[in-house]
Structures are given as C-alpha cells and as structure tokens.
C-alpha positions as CSV (number, residue, x, y, z in Angstrom):
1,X,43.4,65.4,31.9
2,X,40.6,68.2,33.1
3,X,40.2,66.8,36.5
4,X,44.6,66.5,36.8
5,X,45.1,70.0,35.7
6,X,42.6,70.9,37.9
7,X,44.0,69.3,41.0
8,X,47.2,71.0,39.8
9,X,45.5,74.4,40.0
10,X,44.0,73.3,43.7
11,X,47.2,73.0,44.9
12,X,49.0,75.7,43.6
13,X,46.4,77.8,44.9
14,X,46.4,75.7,48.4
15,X,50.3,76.4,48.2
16,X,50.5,80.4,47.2
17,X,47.8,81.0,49.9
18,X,50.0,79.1,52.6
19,X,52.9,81.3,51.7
20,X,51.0,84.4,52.1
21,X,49.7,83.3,55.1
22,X,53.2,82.8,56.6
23,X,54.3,86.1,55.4
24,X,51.6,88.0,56.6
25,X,51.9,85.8,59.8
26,X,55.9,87.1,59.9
27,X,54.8,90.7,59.2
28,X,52.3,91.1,61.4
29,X,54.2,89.3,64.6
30,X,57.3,92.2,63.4
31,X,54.4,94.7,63.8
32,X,54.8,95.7,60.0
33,X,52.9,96.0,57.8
34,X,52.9,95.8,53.4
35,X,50.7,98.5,53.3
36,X,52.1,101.2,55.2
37,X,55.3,103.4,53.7
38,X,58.5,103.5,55.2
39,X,62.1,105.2,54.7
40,X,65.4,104.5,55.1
41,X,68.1,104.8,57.5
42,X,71.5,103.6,57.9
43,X,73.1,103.0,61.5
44,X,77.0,102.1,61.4
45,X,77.9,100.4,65.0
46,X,81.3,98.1,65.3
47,X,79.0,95.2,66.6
48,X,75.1,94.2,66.2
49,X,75.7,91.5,69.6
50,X,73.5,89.1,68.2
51,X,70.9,91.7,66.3
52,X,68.8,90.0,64.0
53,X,66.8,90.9,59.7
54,X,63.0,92.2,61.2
55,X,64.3,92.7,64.7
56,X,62.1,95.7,65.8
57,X,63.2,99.5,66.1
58,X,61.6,100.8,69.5
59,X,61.3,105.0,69.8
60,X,60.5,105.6,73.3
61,X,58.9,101.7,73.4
62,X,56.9,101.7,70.6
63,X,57.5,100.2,67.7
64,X,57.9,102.6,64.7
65,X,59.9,100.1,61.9
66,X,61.9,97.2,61.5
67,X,65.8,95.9,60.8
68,X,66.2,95.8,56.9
69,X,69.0,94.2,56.9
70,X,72.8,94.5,58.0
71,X,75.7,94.4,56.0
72,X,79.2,94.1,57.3
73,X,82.0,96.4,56.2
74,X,84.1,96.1,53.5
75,X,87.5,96.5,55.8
76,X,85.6,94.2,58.3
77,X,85.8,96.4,61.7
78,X,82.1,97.9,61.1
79,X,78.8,97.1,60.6
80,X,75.7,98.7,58.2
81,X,72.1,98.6,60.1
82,X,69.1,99.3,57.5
83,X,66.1,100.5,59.1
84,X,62.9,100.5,58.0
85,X,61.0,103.5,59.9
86,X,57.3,104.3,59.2
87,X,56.8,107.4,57.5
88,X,54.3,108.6,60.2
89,X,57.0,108.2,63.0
90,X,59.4,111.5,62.9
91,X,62.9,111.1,64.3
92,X,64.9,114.0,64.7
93,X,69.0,114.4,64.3
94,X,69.9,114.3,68.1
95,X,68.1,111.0,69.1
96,X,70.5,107.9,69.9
97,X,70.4,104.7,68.7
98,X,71.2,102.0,71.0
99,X,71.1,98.1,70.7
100,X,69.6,97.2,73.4
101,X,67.8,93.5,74.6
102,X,64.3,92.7,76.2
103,X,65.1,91.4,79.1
104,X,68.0,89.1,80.4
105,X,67.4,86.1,77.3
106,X,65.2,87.5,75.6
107,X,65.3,89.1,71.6
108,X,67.6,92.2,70.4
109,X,66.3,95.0,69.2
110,X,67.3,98.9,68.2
111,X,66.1,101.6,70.5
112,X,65.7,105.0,69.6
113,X,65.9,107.4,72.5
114,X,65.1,111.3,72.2
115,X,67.4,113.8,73.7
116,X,66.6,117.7,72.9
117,X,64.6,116.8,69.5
118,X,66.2,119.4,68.0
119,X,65.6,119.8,63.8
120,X,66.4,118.6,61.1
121,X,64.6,115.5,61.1
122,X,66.2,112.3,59.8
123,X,65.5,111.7,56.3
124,X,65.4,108.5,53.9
125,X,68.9,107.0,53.4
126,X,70.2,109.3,56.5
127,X,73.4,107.7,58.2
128,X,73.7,108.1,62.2
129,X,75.9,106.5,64.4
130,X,75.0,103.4,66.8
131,X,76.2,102.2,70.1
132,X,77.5,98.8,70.7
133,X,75.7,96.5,73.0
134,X,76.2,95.5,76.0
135,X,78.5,92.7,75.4
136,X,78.0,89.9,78.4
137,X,81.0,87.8,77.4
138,X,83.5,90.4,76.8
139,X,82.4,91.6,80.4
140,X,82.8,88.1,81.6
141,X,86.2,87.7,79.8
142,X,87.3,91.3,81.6
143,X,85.8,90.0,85.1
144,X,87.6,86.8,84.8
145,X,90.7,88.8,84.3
146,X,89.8,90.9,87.0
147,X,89.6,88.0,89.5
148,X,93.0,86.8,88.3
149,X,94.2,89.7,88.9
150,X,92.6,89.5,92.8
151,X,93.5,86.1,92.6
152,X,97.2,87.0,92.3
153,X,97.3,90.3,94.6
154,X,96.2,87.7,97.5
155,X,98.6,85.2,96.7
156,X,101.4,88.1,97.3
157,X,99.2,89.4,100.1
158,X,99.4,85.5,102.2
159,X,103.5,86.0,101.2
160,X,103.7,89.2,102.7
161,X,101.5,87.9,106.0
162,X,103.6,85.0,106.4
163,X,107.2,86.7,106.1
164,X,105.7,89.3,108.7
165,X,105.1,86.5,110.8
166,X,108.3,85.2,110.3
167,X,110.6,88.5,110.6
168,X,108.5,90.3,113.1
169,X,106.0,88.3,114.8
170,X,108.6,85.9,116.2
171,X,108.7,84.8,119.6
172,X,111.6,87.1,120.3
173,X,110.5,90.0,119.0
174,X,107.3,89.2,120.4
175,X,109.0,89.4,123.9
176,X,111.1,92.4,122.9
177,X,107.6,94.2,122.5
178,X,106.2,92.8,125.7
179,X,109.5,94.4,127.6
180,X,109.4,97.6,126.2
181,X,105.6,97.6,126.4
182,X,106.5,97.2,130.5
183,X,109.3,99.3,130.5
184,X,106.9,102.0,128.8
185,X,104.1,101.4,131.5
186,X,107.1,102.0,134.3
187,X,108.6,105.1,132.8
188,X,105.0,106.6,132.3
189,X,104.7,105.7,135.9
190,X,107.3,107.7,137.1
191,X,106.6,110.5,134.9
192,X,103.4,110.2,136.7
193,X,104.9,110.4,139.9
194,X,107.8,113.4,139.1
195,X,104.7,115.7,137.5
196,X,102.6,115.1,141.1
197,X,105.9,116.1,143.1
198,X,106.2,119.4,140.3
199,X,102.9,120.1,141.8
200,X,103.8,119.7,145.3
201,X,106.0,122.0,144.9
202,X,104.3,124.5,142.8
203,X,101.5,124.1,145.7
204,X,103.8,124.7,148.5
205,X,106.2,127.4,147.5
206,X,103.4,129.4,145.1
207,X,103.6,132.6,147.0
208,X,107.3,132.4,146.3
209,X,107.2,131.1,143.0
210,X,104.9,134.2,142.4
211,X,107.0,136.7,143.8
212,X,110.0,135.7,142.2
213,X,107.7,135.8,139.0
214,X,107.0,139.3,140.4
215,X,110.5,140.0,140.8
216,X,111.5,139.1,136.7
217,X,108.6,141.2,135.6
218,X,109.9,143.7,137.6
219,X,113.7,143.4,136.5
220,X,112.6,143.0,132.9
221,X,110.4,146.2,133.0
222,X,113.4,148.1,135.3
223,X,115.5,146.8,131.9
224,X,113.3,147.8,129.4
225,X,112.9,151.8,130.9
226,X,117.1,151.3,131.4
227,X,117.3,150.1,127.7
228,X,114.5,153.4,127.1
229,X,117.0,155.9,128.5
230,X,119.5,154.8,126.9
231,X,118.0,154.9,123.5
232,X,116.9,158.3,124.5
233,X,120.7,159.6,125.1
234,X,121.7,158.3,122.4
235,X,119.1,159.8,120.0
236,X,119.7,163.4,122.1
237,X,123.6,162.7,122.7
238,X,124.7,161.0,119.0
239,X,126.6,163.9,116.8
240,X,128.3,164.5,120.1
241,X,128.9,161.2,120.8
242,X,130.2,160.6,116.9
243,X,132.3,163.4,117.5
244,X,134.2,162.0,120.4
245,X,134.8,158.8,118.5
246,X,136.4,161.1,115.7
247,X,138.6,162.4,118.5
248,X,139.5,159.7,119.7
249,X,140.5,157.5,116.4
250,X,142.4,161.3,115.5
251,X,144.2,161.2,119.2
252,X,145.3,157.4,118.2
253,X,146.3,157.8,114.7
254,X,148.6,160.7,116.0
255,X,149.6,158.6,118.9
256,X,150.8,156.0,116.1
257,X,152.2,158.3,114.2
258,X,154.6,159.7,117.2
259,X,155.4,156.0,117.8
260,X,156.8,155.8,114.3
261,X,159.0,159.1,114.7
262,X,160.4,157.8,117.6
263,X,161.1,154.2,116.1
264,X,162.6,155.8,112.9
265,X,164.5,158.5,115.1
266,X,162.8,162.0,113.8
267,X,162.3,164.5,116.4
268,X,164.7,165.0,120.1
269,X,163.1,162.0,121.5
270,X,163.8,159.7,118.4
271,X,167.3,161.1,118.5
272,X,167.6,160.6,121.9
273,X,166.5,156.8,122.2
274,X,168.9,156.7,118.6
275,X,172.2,158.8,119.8
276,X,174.3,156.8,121.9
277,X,176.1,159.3,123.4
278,X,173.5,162.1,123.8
279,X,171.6,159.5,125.7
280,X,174.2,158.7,128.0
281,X,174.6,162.7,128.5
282,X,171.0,163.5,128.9
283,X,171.2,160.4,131.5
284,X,174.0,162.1,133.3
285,X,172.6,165.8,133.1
286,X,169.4,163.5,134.9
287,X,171.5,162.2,137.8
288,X,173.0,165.0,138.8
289,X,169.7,166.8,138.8
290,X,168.7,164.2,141.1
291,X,171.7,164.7,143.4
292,X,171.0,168.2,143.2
293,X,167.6,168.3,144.1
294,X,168.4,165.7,147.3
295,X,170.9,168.3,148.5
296,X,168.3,171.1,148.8
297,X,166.0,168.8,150.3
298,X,168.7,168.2,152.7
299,X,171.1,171.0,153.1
300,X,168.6,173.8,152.3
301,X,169.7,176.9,149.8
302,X,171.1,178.6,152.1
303,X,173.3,175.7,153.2
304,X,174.5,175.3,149.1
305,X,175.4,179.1,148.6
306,X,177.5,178.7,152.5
307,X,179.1,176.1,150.9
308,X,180.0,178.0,147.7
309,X,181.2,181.1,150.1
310,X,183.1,179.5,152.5
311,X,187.0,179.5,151.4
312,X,188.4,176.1,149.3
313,X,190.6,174.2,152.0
314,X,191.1,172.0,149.3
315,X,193.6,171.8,147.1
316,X,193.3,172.3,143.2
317,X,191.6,169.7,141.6
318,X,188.6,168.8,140.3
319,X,185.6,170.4,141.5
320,X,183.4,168.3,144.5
321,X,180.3,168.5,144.2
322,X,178.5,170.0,147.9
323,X,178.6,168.0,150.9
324,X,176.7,164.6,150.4
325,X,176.2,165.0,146.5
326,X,179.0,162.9,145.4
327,X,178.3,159.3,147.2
C-alpha cells in the first residue's frame, strides 16, 4: 500500500508540474507574465476578423499586454475586447486601437498607435472605441462585384461598337465620307486658289486700294467736322430754332382753323363758297373787271372817257359796254 500511494504521489506531482510547465510555456510565448500587474481595458469594435484570447496588444511594436477575452454583444451587432495592459505601460485617451495582422497569413493582434498623447491616461476598466480589420473577403466579395459590374459595362460597350458599325460604318456611309472628304479637299482647293487671286489683286492695284482707303478716311473725317458744325449750330442756334418750330405748328393750327371757317361757312369767304347767289355775283363783278381791265390795255383811258363823251347814236336801250368789252 506504501509503495502504491507513493507512486500515486509521483505522478500527481509528475502531472501538476507538466501543467505548469505548459502554462508557463503559454505565458511566456504571449510575452506575459503571472508576476507582473496589469489593468483593464475594454475595446467595443463591430468585428475582431479572426482575433484570438492571449493575442498580443502592440503600442508602437512592443508588446505591453494581452487579449483577456472577448465577449459578443447582447443585441449581437458588437463586440467587447478585454485587454490586459501592464501597469508599467501608460496609454493615454487619444491613442487608437486598431486590429491589425502580422503579415499576409500570419496571427492578429491589437495595435495601439499614439496620436498627440494628450492626458488623461486610460485607466482600469476604461472603454475606447476599436477599428475593424481589414476584412479580405468582404473586399474580395466588393471586387467581385466590381468586376461584374465591368464585366457588364463591356458587354453594352461591344453592343454599342457593333451597332456603330452597323449604322455608321457601313459601306455606304463609308463612301459618303470618302466623297465629302474629296469634295472638301476640292473646295479647300479652290478657296486656295480665290485667296491667291485676292492677293493678286491687292498686289497690283495697292496704290489704288490705298488711296481709295485715303479717300474714306478723308470723307469720314470731312463727315465727322460736317456732323461737328452742325452740332455746334444747333447748340448756339436751338431756343431760336425751337422758336421757329412754335411758329410754325401756331401758323398751321391757324391755317387749320381757317380751313374749318371756310368749310362751315363763317367769315366772307365761307359765305361766299356757301351763298349761291353772292358767288355767282362776285363771279360776274370778276368778269367784267376782266373786260374792263382788257379795254384799258387796249383802248387806253383816254380812248374809254372819248367813248363816254362822244354823243349816243344809239337808240335807248340797254347800256353797251365800250367798244370790244362785250364779245
């Protein structure tokens, strides 16, 4: 019984000193340490990407604690970080926490990177925000949209090169663009041709050209001292000026206004063009002035007051007018 309890003993002891050996093994390969004090803090991120209990905590590359452990929301959309930092390691309020990975395969891990280190320092059971990982999947999911996306844009791209082709790059229009393309080539020829004649002419008639040049200037500046003078009298000449156009719109509305007397009869010439019979009277009182007046042209005075003198041959009657009046 002695020698069984004591193999009993052996290998408990063979057995606890194993497990101590594989914890301190652990520990130490984590770069921690039972012996050293640590506090507290809590990092809430909405994914670890792969973060693993006693992946290291980096500040600036060296390691100053150790993941805890993380705990998953209650709601399910975030995730608790505990961190284990060594007391002798200070991390103040502004750093940033980033998940981050060692190399393209390798393990994940929790940097710290410092900013301003501005105080307060972080404290035991602290909370500070984390950022996500880089997440290689959802970035290949995103890409592989990404390249359907391209994938579609040239499909439509090869549809819009093959209906050009087929609406515009036809052999017709294809030899509709080779004809104007020549028809272009010939007009630009003779536009070539009609600017050297231009300056053929230019060349050959330029004393002309540059006398009749002259010749505008001239009549332009001639103009501009006419348009001068005029200005001029007008400035010196304008109340005098205004006033004759005063006279003149007063000389027409009187001028009107006669017009309308006559028309509605006022005055000896509105009753004159209105009565009949003074008309005809002042018409006859006209004529015989006119026969009157030929007479004295003809006869003379003195041959009109003979005729008065001489004794009347003729019987009663009706007066005659002198010799030649009455016709």
């Amino acid at each position: 019984m002695d020698k069984s309890r004591l193999e009993l003993k052996v290998g408990l002891f063979v057995l606890v000193g194993l497990v101590l050996l594989a914890v301190g093994i652990i520990q130490f390969s984590k770069g921690t340490s039972l012996f050293r004090g640590t506090y507290e803090l809590r990092l809430h991120a909405v994914d670890v990407g792969g973060l693993q209990n006693h992946s290291g905590v980096l500040l600036a590359g060296v390691q100053v604690g150790n993941v805890s452990d993380i705990q998953l929301a209650p709601d399910g959309k975030s995730v608790t970080i505990i961190l284990k930092i060594y007391k002798n390691y200070k991390i103040y309020h502004d750093a940033q926490f980033v998940i981050e990975q060692s190399g393209f395969l390798g393990d994940k891990y929790v940097a710290i990177i410092p900013t301003e280190n501005q105080l307060p320092l972080l404290t035991n059971n602290d909370s500070v925000e984390c950022e996500p990982p880089f997440n290689l999947q959802a970035v290949a999911r995103s890409a592989a949209g990404f390249i359907e996306r391209i994938d579609e844009t040239a499909k439509k791209l090869d549809t819009s090169v093959s209906d050009l082709q087929r609406v515009i790059l036809n052999e017709r229009t294809l030899t509709n663009f080779s004809v104007s393309i020549g028809n272009l080539r010939l007009f630009t020829e003779q536009a070539i041709g009609t600017l050297n004649d231009i300056n053929a002419i230019i060349a050959t008639n330029g004393p002309q050209a540059g006398l009749a040049v002259s010749n505008v200037v001239l009549f332009s500046q001639e103009l501009n001292k006419f348009a001068d003078s005029a200005n001029a009298l007008l400035a010196t000449n304008g109340t005098d000026i205004s006033t004759a156009v005063k006279n003149i719109e007063s000389s027409t509305e009187t001028l009107t206004n006669l017009m309308a007397d006559l028309q509605s009869g006022k005055g000896l010439a509105g009753e004159l063009l209105q009565n009949e019979q003074l008309s005809n009277n002042v018409q006859t009182i006209a004529n015989n002035l006119s026969i009157t007046t030929s007479n004295l042209n003809r006869l003379g005075l003195w041959g009109i007051l003979w005729a008065h003198k001489s004794p009347d041959t003729n019987p009663p009657g009706p007066a005659r007018s002198p010799r030649g009046a009455t016709q």
